[in-house]
C-alpha positions as MATLAB code, in Angstrom:
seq = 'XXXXXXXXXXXXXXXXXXXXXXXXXXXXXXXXXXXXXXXXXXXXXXXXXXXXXXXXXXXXXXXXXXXXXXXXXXXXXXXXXXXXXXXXXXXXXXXXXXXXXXXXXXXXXXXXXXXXXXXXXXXXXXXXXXXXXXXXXXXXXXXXXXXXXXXXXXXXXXXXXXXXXXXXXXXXXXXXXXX';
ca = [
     200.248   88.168  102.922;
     198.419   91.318  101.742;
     196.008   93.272  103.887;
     192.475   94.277  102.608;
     192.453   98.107  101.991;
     189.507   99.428  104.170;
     189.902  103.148  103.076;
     187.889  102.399  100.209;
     184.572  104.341  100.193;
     181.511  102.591  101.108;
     179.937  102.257   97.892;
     182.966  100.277   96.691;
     181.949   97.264   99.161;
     178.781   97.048   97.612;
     178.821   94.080   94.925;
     176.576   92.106   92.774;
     175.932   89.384   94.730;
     174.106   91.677   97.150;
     170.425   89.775   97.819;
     167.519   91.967   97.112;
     165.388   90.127   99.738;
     162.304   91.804   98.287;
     162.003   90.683   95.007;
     163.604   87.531   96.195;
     160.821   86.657   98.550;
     157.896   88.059   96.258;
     159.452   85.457   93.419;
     159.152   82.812   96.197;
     155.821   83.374   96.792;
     154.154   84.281   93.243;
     157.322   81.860   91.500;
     159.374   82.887   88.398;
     160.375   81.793   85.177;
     162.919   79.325   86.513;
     160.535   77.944   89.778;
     157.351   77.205   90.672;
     155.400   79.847   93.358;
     155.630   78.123   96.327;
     153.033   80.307   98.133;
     149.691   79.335   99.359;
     146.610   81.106   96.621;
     144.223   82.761   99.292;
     140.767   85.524   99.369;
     142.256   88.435  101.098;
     139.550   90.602  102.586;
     141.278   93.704  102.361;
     138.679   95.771  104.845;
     137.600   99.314  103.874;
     138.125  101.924  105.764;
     136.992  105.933  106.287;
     139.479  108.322  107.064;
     139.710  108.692  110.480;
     141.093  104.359  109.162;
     137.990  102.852  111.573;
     136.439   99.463  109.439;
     133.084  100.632  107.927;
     130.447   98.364  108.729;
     128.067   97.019  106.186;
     124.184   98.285  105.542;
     123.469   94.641  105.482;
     124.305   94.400  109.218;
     121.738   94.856  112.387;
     123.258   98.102  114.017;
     123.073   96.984  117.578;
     124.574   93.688  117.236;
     126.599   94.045  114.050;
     125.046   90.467  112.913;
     124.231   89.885  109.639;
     120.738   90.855  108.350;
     120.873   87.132  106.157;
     122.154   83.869  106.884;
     124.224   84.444  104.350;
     127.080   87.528  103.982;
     126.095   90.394  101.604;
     127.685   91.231   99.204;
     131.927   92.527   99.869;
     131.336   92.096  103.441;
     133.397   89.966  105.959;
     131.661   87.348  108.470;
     132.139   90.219  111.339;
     129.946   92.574  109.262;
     132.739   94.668  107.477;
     132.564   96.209  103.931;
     135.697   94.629  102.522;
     137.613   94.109   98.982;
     138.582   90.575   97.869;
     141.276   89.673   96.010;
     143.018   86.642   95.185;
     147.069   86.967   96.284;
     149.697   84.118   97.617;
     150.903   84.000  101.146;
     152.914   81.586  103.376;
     151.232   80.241  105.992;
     153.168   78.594  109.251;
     150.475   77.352  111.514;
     151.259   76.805  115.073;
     153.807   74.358  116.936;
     154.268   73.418  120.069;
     157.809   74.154  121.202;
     159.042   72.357  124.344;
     161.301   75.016  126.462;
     164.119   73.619  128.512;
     164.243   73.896  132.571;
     166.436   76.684  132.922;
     164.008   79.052  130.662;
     160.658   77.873  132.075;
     160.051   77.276  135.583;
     157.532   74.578  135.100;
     159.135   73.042  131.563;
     156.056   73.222  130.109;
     155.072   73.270  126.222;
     153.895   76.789  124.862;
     151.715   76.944  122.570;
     152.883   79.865  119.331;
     150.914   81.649  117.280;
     150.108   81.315  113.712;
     152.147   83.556  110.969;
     151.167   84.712  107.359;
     153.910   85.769  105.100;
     152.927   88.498  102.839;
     154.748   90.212   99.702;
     155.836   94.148   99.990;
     152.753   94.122   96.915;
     150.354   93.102   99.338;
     149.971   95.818  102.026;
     148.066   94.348  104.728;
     146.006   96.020  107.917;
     145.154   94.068  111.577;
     141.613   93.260  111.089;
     141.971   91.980  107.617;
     140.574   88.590  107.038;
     142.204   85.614  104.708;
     140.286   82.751  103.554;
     141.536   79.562  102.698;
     140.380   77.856   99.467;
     140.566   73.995   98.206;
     143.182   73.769   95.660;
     144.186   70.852   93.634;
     147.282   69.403   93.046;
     148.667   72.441   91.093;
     147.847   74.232   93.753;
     144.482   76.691   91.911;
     141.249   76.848   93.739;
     139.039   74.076   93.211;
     135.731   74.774   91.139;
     133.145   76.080   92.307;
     135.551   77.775   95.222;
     134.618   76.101   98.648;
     135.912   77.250  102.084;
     138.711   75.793  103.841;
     138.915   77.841  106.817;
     139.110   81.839  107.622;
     141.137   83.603  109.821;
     141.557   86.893  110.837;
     145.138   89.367  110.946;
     145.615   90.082  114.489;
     148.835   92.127  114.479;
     151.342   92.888  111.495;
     154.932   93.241  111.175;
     156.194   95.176  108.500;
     159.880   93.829  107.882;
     162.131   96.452  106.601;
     165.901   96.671  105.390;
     168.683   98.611  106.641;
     166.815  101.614  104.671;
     164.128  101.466  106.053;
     162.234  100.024  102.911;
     159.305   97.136  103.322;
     160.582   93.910  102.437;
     158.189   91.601  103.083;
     155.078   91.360  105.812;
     154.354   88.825  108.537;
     151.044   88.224  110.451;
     149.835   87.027  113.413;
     146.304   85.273  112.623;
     143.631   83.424  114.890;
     140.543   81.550  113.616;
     137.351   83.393  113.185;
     134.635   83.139  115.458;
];
């Protein structure tokens, strides 16, 4: 039975069935020519920042309290009062479960609650404070017309996932409900 030679160099080992998880997980989201995207069309509030990277809030906002000045938002500006940029972009969303943990891991074998996780191409550079709002869609998945509101929540921490190489593959989110 012949052994594998492993004095070949390292660049020999790589092959072409290597997975580029990047573009692999981008073609998930936003689909391809042979799939359908499977991601989740949302309004990213990408929030604008100086560059010292604080949030810049809005003129249409009461200084002391930071409330809005109408009942409705002005205009590029987040419900917390925060000039923002919106853009349409995919994401996949994994909302909370309840995960029952077993005696020997939790004193009291009770459930605990998780948090809920965006998914976010390497195209789609996100920031904690960002907000994402969820739109209608119909059954192909496009936002209804006129747009209506299906909930908003806001990034509270994000996790950058990177390759051996340090490159960005693909984000994920923590996100709570706005208040």
């Amino acid at each position: 039975m012949p052994y594998p030679d492993y004095t070949a160099s390292a660049s020999s080992f790589t092959t072409v069935t290597d997975v580029d998880l990047r573009t692999t997980f981008h073609e998930m989201l936003y689909g391809n020519d042979l799939e359908r995207p499977r991601g989740t069309i949302v309004v990213l509030q990408k929030i604008v920042r100086d560059t010292d990277g604080m949030p810049i809030k809005s003129p249409y906002t009461y200084k002391v309290t930071g409330e809005g000045k109408h009942e409705d938002r002005g205009p590029n500006t987040t419900r917390t009062g925060y000039l923002c940029d919106e853009s349409l972009i995919r994401t996949q969303f994994r909302p909370a479960s309840r995960m029952i943990m077993d005696e020997k891991t939790s004193e009291f074998g009770k459930q605990v609650p998780t948090r809920d996780v965006c998914f976010f191409s390497y195209k789609d550079p996100i920031k904690e404070q960002d907000v994402i709002i969820f739109v209608n869609t119909d059954d192909d998945g496009n936002p209804t017309s006129p747009v209506t509101v299906e909930s908003e929540v806001t990034i509270t921490k994000v996790y950058p996932k990177r390759a051996d190489n340090g490159r960005i593959e693909y984000y994920a989110a923590l996100v709570e409900d706005q208040k």
